[in-house]
C-alpha positions as CSV (number, residue, x, y, z in Angstrom):
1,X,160.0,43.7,98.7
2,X,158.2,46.0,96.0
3,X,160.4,47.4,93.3
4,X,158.6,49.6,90.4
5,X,155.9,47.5,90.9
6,X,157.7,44.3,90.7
7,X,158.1,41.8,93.1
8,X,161.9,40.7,94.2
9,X,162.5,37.7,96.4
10,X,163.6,38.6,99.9
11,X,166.5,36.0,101.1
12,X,166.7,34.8,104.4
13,X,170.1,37.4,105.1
14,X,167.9,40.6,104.7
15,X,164.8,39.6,106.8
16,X,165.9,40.7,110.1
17,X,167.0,44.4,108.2
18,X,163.6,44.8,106.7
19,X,161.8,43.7,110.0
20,X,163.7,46.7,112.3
21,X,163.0,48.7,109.6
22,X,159.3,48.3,109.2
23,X,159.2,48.4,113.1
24,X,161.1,51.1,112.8
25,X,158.8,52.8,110.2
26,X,155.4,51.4,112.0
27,X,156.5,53.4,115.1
28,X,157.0,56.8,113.4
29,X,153.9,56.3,111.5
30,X,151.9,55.6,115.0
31,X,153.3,58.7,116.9
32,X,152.9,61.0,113.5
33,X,149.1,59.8,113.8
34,X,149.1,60.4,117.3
35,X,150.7,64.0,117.2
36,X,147.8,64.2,114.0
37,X,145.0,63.1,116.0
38,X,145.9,65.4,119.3
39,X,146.2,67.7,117.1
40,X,142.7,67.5,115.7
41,X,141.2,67.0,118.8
42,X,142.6,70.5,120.6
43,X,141.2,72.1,117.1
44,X,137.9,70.4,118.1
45,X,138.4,71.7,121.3
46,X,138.8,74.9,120.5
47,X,136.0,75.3,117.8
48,X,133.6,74.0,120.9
49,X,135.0,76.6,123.4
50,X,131.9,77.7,125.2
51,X,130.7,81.4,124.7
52,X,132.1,83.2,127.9
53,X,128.5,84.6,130.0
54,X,129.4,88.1,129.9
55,X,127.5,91.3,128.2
56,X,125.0,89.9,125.1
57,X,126.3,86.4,126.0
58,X,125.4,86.1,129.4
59,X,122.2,84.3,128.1
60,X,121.3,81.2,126.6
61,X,122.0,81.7,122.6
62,X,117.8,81.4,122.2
63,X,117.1,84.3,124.5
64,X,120.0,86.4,123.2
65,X,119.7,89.6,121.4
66,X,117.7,90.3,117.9
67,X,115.8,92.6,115.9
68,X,113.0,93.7,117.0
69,X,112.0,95.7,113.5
70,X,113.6,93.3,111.3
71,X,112.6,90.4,110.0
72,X,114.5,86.9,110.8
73,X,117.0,85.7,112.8
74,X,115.2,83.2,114.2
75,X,117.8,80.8,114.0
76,X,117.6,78.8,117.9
77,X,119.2,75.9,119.4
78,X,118.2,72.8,118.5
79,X,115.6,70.8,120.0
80,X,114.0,74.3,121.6
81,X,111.4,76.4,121.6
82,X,110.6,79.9,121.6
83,X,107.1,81.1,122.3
84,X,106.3,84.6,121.3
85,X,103.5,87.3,121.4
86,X,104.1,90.4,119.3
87,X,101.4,92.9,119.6
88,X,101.7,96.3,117.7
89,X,100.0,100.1,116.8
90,X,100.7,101.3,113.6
91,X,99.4,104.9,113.9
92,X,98.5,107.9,112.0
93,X,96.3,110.6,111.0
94,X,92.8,109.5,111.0
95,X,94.0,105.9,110.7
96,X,95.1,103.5,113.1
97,X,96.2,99.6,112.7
98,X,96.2,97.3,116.0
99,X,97.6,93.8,115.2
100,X,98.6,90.9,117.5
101,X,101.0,88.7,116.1
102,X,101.5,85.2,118.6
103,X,104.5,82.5,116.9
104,X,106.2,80.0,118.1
105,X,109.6,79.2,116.6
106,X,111.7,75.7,116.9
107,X,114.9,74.8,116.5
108,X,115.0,71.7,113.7
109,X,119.1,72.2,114.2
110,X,121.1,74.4,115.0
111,X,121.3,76.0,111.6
112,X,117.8,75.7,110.5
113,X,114.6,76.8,112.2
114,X,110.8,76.3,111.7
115,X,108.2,79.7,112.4
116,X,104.4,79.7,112.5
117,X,102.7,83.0,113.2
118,X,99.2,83.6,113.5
119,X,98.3,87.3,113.1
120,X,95.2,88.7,113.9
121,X,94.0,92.0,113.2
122,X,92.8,93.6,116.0
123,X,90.7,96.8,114.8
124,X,92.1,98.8,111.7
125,X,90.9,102.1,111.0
126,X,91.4,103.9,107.6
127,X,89.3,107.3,107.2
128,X,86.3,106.3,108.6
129,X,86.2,102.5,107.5
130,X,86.8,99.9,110.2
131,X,87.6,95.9,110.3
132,X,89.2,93.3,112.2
133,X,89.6,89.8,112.2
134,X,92.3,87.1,111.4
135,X,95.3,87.9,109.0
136,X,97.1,85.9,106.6
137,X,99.1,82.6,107.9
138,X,102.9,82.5,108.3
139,X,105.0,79.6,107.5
140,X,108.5,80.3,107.7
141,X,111.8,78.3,107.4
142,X,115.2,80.2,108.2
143,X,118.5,78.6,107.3
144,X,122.0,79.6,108.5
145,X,124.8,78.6,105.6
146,X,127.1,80.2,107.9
147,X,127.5,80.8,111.4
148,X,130.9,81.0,113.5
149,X,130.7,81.0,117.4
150,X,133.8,82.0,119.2
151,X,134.0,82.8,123.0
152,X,133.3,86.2,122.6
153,X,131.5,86.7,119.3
154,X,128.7,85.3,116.6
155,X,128.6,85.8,113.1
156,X,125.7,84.5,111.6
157,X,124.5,84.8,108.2
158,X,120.8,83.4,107.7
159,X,118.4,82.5,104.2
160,X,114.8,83.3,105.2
161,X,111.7,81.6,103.1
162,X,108.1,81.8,103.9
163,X,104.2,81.2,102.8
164,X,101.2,83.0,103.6
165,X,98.2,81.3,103.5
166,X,95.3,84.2,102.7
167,X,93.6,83.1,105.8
168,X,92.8,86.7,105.9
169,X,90.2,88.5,103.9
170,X,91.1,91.3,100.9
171,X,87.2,92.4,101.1
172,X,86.9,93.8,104.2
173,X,87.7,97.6,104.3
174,X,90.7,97.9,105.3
175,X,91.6,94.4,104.2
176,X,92.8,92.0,106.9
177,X,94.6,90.1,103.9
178,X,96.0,89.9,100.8
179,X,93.4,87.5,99.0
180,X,95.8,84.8,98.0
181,X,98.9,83.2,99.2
182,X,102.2,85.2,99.1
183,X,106.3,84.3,99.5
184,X,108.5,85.8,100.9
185,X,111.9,85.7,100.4
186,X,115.2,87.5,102.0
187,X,118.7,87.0,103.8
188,X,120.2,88.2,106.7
189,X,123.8,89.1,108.4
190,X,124.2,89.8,112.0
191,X,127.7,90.1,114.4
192,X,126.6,89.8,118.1
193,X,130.0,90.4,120.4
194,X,129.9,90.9,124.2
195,X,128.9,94.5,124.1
196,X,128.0,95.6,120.4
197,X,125.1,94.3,118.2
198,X,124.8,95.1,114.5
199,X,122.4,93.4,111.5
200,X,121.5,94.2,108.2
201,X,118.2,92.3,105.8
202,X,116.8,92.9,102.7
203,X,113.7,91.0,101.6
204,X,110.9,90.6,99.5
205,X,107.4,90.0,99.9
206,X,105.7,88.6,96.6
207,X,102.1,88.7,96.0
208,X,99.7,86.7,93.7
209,X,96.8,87.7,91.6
210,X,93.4,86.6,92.8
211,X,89.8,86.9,91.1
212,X,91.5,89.8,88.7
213,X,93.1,91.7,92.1
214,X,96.5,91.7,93.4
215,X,98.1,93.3,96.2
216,X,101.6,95.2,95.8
217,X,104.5,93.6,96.1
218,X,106.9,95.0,99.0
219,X,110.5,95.3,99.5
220,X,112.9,95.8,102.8
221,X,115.9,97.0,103.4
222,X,116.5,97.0,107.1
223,X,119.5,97.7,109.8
224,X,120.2,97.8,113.1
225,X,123.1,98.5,115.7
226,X,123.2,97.8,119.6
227,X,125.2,97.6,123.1
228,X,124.8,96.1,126.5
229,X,123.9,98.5,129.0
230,X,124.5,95.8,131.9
231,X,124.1,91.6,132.4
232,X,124.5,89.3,135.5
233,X,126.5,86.1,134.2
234,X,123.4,83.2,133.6
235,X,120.8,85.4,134.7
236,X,119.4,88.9,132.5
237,X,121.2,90.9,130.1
238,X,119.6,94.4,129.0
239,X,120.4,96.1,125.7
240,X,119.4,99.9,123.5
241,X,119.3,99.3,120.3
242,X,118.6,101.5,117.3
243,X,116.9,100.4,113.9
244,X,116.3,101.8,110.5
245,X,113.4,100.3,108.6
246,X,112.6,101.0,104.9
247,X,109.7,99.7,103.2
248,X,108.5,100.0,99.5
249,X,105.1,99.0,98.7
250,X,104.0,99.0,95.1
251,X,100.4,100.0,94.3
252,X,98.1,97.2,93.9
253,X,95.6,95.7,90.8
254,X,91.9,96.2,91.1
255,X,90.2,94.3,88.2
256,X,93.7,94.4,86.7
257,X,93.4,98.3,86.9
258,X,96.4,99.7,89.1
259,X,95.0,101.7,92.0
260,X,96.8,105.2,91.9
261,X,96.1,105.4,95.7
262,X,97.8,102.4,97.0
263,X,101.4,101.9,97.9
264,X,104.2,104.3,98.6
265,X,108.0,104.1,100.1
266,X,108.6,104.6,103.6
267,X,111.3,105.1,106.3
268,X,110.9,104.1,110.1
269,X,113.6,105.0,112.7
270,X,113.3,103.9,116.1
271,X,114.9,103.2,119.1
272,X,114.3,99.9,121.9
273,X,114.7,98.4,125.0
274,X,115.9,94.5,124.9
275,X,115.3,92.7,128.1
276,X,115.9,88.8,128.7
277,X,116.2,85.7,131.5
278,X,117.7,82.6,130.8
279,X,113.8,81.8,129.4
280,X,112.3,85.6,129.0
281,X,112.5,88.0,126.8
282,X,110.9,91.5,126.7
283,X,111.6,93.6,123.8
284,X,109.3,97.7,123.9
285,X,110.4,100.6,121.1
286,X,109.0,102.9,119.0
287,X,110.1,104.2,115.4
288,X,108.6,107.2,114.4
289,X,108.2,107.7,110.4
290,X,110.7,110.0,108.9
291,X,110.2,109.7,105.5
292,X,107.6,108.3,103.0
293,X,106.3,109.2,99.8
294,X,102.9,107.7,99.7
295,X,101.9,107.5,96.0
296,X,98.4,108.9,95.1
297,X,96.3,110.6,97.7
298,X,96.4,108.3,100.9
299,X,96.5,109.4,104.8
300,X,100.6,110.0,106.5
301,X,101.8,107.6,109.3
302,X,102.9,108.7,112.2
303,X,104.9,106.4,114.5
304,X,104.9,102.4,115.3
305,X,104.5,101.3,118.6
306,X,105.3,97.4,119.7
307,X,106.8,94.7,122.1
308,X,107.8,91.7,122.5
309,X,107.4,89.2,125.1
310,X,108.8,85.5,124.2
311,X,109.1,82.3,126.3
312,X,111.8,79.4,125.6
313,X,111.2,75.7,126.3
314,X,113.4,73.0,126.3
């Protein structure tokens, strides 16, 4: 045997002692690994516990509720795909902006997803002048650092990166783009239980210069809250849900000359209907503007008007 690191002769007399005990020991180290390892595997268990179908969760996690103003939570299961078409009517007083936004998100994992968006203007009106044509390219990656399902609830909190390629033009009048690519940056936090939904962002959109012009920069701060109005188990689940959206634009460089008309901080409250099947969702609101300060002399908006409608594949 082993003393202080020394090693001691074992006679012949003590062998059968030191056998029955290191049986002895062997079999309480064997059930102490076995209690161990059931052990671990109920807590396994239990962390996979499926999501009861009831209220929000009656859906696949893909087609479950999100924002419709906001910006992320895009965060899908893996391996799927989630086809989406999000036209939109920006409208105001002698102005008007129709946009059609079609993206397709997939799931890399379940904690990191992959957006492209393709944005096209559809006819934009500001005092008189007119344009249309294709916006600037999305390439977005959203990661979730943390996200705990449990039977009844999700909390979720997600990093949100993107490019925009200026596929768009910053000539036309109103411009269909920013003129050169942009980032975008923000994170997000959402709780989704079986009846209530609730989500907060903040995010920032960063411009660069191009040929001595530069679009503003903008900043959002955004939340939203929700509940289940009614669901059948595996099959639909419909949702009201009430968002604040707040925007901050600053005023943008022409021939490195600030334009005193350009930019302003603004204020959209609105209210929305989420519908969605087991691989359809359909998402309508409208947020009126209730506050902006639009810096300079520019024209007021009045109200946004959009939907979604969004497909998933597997």
């Amino acid at each position: 045997m082993v003393k202080k690191g020394v090693l001691v002769p074992i006679s012949l007399s003590s062998r059968n002692i030191v056998n029955k005990k290191t049986v002895l020991t062997l079999k309480k180290t064997l059930l102490l690994c076995a209690i161990v390892t059931c052990g671990a595997l109920q807590a396994r268990e239990a962390d996979e516990e499926p999501q009861v179908k009831v209220g929000n969760l009656a859906v696949p996690g893909t087609v479950q509720p999100g924002a419709f103003l906001g910006f992320g939570q895009n965060i899908i299961t893996q391996y799927e795909a989630l086809a989406v078409v999000y036209p939109s009517w920006f409208l105001g007083k002698n102005k008007s902006f129709a946009e059609i936004l079609p993206y397709i998100v997939y799931g890399l994992r379940d904690d990191l997803s992959i957006l492209l968006g393709f944005p096209t203007a559809i006819r934009y009106k500001d005092d008189g002048h007119h344009s249309s044509g294709s916006a600037d390219l999305i390439i977005q990656l959203e990661y979730s650092p943390y996200s705990h399902h449990m039977p009844t609830v999700t909390n979720q909190i997600s990093l949100v990166a993107a490019l925009l390629l200026p596929t768009g033009s910053d000539c036309k009048n109103p411009p269909t783009g920013s003129g050169s690519p942009s980032f975008f940056l923000g994170v997000t936090a959402l709780h989704l239980a079986t009846e209530w939904y609730c989500y907060t962002s903040y995010g920032a959109l960063l411009t660069m210069q191009h040929d001595n012009n530069k679009s503003g920069n903008q900043f959002f701060y955004q939340a939203g809250v929700g509940k289940n109005i009614a669901y059948s188990p595996d099959k639909w689940i419909l949702m009201w849900m009430v968002e604040l959206y707040g925007w901050y634009e600053q005023k943008n460089k022409i021939n490195r000359i600030i334009d005193q008309n350009s930019g302003f901080n603004m204020v959209i409250l609105g209210p929305s209907l989420w519908f969605s099947t087991d691989r359809l969702i359909l998402q309508v609101g409208a947020a009126p503007v209730v506050s902006q300060h639009l810096f300079g002399t520019q024209l007021k908006n009045s109200v946004l008007v959009s939907c979604n409608i969004g497909c998933r594949f597997n």
